[in-house]
N, C-alpha and C positions, 0 to 999 in steps of 0.2 A: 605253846598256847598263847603267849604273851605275843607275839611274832603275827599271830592267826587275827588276836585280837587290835593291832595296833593300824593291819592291813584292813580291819574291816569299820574303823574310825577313821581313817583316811580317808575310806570312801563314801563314808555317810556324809563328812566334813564336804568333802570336794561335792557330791550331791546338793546339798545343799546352797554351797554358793553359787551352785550354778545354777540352781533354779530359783533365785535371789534376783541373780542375772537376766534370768528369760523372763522374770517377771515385771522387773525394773522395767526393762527394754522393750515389754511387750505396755506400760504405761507412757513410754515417753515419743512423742511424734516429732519425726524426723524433722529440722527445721527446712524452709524450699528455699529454693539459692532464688535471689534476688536475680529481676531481668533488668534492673537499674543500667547495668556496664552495657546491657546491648544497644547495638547502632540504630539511630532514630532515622528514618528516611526521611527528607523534603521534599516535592515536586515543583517543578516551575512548567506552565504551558508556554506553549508558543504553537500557532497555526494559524491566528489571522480570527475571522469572523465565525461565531458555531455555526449561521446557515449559508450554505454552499450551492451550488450548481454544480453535480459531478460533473460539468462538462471539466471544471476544474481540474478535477482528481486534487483534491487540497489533502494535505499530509498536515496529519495535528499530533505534536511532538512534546513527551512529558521529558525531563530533565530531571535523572534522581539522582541526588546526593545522601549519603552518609555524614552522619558527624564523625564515625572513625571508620578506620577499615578493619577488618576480618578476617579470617584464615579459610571461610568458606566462600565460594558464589553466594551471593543472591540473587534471584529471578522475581519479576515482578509481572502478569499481568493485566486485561481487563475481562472484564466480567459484566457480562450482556444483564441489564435489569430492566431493559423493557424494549418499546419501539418494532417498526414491521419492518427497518430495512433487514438484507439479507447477507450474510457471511458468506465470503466466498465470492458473490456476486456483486454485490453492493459497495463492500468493504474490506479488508483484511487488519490484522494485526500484527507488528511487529512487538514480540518481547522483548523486556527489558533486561540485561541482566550485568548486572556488577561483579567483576571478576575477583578472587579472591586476592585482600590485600593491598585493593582500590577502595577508591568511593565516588567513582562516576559511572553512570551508567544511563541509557535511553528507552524510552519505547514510541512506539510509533501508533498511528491508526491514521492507515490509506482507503481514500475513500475513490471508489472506481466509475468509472464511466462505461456503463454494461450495455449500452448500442440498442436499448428497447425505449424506443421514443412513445409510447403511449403510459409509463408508468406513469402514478402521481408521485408528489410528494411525499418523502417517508423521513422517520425520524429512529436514532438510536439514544439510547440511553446507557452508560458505562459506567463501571467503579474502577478504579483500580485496587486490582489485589495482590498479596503477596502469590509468588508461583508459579505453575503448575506444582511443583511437588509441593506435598504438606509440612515436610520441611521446613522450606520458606518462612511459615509461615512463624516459626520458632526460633529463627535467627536474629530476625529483625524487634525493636522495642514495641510492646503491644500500645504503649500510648502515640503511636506514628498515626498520622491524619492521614487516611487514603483520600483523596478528592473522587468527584463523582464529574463527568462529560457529559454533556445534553446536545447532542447535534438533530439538526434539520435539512436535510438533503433533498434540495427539488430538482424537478425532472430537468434535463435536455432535452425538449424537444428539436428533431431536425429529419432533415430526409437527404438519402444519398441520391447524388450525383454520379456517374460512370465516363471513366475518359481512360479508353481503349487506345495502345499506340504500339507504334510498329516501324520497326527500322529495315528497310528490305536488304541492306548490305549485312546489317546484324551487328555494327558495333557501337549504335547509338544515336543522339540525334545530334551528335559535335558541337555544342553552344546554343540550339535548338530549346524554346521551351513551352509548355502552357503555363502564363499566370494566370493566377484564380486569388482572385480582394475580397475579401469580405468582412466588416465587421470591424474596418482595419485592420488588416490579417493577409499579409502577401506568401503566399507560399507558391512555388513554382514546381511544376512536372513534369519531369523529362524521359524519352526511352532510355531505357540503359544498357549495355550493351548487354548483346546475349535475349533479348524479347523475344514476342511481346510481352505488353503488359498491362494488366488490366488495375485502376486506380478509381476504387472508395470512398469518395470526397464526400464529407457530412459538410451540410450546408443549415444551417438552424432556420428552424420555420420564421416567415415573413422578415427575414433578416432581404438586406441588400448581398449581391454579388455581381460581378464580373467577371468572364472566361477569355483571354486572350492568347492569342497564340504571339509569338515574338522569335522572327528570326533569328539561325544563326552566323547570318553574315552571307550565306552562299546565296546563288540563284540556278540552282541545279547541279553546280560542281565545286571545289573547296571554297573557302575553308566550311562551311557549312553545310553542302552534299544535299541540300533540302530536294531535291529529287528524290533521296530514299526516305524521304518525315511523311509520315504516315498517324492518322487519329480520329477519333470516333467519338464524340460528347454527346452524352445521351441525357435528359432533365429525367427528373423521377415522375413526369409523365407522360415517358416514351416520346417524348422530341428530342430529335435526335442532329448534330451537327457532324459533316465530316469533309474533312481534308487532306488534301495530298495524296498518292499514290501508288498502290506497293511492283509496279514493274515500271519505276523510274520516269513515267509518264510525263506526271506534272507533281506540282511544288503545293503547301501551305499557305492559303493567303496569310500574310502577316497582317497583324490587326485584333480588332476586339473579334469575337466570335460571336456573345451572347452577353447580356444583363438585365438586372433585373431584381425585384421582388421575388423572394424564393416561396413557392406554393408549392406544402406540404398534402395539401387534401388530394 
């Protein structure tokens, strides 16, 4: 009996403290761990002026630092707050992201040049944010200053040009080229082996240009073979220029071809 009772004072005793215990504990709130120790980000821009001419394509580049590093990634990044240009079309984004253990890391925002010469003017508005994952957003110090981007993106207007060429033997035009100036801006086009080939040349409205053709060295046989240089410059109002000949005929006059005020209408 003494045995029966000592077991059943034990157990009121143990009852007791324990709900002493769940009581205490169901009074006392858990203290929350300080975000003091986590990693503060900085950003630095770099890309030059907010409004652009995508004829550009201007790349505008954040630079994020840590004050320490970390045992996880961090990702960082922006978040569209206003503006009608277009993602995808208009623009893209490069995330940022810091590898664990580091504390450098980059993001980007390319801004494109989408070949629709009658757009207007369009502008984007950005944050940067901690991310894609929600995560993110719980690594880094909540007192971190995200900066915010305002760009202005106006049109290129231009119209294309067509310079169709052809090599009747097929391995090129040897030293052979068309130059094309504009804007101060030389860039040269040549067949390559294996043609023809048809060449895109955006010309910006009421800009100046120049179309020349420029030997290469031959007069129908080496080193230059212009007996085989063959091409066709068409303006984007169906005027059309063409020289040389694809059955060995005749040659390229060498020289200017065409210039001029570029007329888009």
């Amino acid at each position: 009996m003494k045995n029966i009772k000592y077991i059943l004072s034990s157990t009121i005793l143990t009852l007791f403290l324990f709900g002493c215990d769940v009581q205490e504990a169901s009074q006392d709130t858990a203290p929350i761990g300080s975000t003091d120790g986590y990693p503060t980000a900085s950003f630095t821009f770099t890309g030059g002026a907010l409004t652009t001419n995508e004829r550009n394509e201007a790349v505008y580049v954040y630079d994020i630092v840590l004050d320490k590093p970390i045992r996880y990634s961090a990702t960082f990044n922006f978040e569209i707050l206003g503006g009608d240009a277009t993602e995808g079309e208009d623009f893209d984004f490069v995330t940022g992201t810091i590898p664990a253990f580091t504390t450098t890391g980059q993001m980007m925002v390319l801004i494109h040049n989408d070949d629709d010469p009658t757009e207007s003017t369009e502008t984007l508005e950005l944050r940067v944010v901690p991310g894609p994952d929600v995560a993110d957003a719980y690594l880094i110090n909540p007192n971190t200053q995200y900066p915010e981007l305002n760009l202005t993106i106006e049109n290129y207007p231009f119209c294309f040009w067509t310079l169709e060429t052809s090599d009747t033997y097929g391995d090129g035009w040897n030293g052979g080229y068309v130059e094309v100036i504009s804007e101060g801006i030389t860039t040269e086009y040549a067949e390559p082996e294996g043609g023809p080939t048809t060449f895109n040349i955006a010309i910006t409205a009421d800009a100046d240009y120049s179309f020349t053709y420029v030997s290469g060295g031959g007069t129908g046989g080496g080193p230059g073979w212009e007996s085989e240089n063959y091409f066709k410059l068409t303006a984007p109002d169906g005027t059309f220029w063409e020289e040389g000949t694809m059955d060995y005929s005749g040659i390229p006059t060498a020289g200017l071809i065409t210039s001029g005020t570029n007329d888009c209408e």
